[in-house]
C-alpha positions as a LaTeX table, in Angstrom:
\begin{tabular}{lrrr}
\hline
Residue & $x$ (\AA) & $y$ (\AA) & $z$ (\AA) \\
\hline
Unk1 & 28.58 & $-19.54$ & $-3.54$ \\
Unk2 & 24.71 & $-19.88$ & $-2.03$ \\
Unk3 & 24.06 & $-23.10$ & $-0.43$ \\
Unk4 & 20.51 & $-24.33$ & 0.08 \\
Unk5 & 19.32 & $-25.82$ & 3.73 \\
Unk6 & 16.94 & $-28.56$ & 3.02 \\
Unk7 & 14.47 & $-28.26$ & 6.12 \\
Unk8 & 10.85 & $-29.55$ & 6.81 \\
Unk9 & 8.00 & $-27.35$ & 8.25 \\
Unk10 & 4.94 & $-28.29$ & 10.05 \\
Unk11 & 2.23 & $-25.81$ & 7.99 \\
Unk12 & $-1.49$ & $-25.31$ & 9.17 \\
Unk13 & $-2.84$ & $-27.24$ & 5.89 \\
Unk14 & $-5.53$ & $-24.96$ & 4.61 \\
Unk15 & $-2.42$ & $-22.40$ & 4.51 \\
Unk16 & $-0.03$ & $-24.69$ & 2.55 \\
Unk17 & $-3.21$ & $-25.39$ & 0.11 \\
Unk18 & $-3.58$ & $-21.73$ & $-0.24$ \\
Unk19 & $-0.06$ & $-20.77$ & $-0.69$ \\
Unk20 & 0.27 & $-23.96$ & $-3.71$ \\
Unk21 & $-2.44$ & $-22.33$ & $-5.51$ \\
Unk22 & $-1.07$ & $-18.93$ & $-4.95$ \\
Unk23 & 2.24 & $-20.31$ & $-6.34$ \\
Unk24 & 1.07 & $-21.85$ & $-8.79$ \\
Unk25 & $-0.91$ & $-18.69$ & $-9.85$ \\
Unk26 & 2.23 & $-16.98$ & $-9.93$ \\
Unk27 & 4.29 & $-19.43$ & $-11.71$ \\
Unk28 & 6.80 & $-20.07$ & $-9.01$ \\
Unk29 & 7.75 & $-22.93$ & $-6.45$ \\
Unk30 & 6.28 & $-23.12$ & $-3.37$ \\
Unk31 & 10.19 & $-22.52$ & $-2.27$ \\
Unk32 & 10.25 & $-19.39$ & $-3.54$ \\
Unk33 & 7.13 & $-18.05$ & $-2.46$ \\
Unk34 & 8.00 & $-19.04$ & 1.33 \\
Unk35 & 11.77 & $-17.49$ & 0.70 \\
Unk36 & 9.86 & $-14.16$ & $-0.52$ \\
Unk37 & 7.54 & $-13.89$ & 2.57 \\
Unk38 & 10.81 & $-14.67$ & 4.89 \\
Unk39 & 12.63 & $-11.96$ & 3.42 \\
Unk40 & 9.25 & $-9.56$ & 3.22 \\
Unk41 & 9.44 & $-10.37$ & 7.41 \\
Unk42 & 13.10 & $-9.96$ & 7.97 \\
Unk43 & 13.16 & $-6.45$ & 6.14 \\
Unk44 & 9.92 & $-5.17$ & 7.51 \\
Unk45 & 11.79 & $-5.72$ & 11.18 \\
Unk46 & 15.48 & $-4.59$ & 10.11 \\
Unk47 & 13.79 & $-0.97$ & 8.20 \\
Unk48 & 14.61 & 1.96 & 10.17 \\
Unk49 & 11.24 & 3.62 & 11.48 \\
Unk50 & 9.90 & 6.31 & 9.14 \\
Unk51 & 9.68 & 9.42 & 10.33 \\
Unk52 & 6.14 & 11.10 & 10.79 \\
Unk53 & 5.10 & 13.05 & 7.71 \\
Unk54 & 4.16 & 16.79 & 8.60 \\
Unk55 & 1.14 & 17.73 & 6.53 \\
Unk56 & 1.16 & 21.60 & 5.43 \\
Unk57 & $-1.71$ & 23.70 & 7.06 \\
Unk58 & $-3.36$ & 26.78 & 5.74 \\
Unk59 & $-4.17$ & 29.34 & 8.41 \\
Unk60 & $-5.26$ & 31.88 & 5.62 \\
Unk61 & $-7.99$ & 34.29 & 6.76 \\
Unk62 & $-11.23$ & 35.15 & 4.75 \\
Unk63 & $-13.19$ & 32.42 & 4.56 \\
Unk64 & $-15.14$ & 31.17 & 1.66 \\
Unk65 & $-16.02$ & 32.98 & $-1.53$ \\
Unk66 & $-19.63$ & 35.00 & $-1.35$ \\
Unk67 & $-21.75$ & 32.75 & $-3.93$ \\
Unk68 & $-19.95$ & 29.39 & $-3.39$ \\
Unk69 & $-22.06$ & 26.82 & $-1.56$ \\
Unk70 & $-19.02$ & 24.69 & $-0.23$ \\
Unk71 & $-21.72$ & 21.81 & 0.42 \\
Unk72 & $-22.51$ & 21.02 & $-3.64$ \\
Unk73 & $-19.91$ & 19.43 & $-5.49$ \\
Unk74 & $-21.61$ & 21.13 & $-8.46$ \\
Unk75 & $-20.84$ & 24.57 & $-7.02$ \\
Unk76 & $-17.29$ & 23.71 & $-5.94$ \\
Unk77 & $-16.14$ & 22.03 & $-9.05$ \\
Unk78 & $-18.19$ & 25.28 & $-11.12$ \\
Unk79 & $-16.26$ & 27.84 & $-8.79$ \\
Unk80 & $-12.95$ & 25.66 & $-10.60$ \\
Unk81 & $-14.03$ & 26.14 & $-14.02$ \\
Unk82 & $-11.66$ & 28.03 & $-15.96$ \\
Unk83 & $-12.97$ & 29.98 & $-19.42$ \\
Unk84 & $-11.20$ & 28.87 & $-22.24$ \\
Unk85 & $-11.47$ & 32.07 & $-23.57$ \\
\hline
\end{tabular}
């Protein structure tokens, strides 16, 4: 069974203004919107640390195709064409 704590808050009042529109925007109680940002900050500090993505590399050899000015999107997205032939 989930109880419910009644509590009171002391809220900067240009943020509780903002958050009753935003609530209200949303179609939800000012309750829930305050539960949701709660449980956004509890699970944002409990999530284990991601581990750092490793981007692949090309160290290919050869350089740039002769005819290809790799400064013109033109060019580039030309060079890409493929014939439908």
């Amino acid at each position: 069974m989930v109880k419910n704590m009644k509590t009171t808050l002391d809220i900067d009042d240009r943020l509780l203004v903002e958050a009753k529109a935003l609530a209200a925007q949303e179609r939800t109680s000012l309750t829930r919107l305050i539960e949701q940002g709660l449980q956004l900050r509890l699970r944002a500090r409990t999530a284990p640390p991601r581990a750092r993505l490793r981007l692949p590399v090309f160290r290919g050899r050869g350089g740039l195709v002769d005819g290809i000015d790799p400064t013109r999107n033109q060019a580039l997205l030309a060079a890409l064409a493929i014939d439908d032939a």
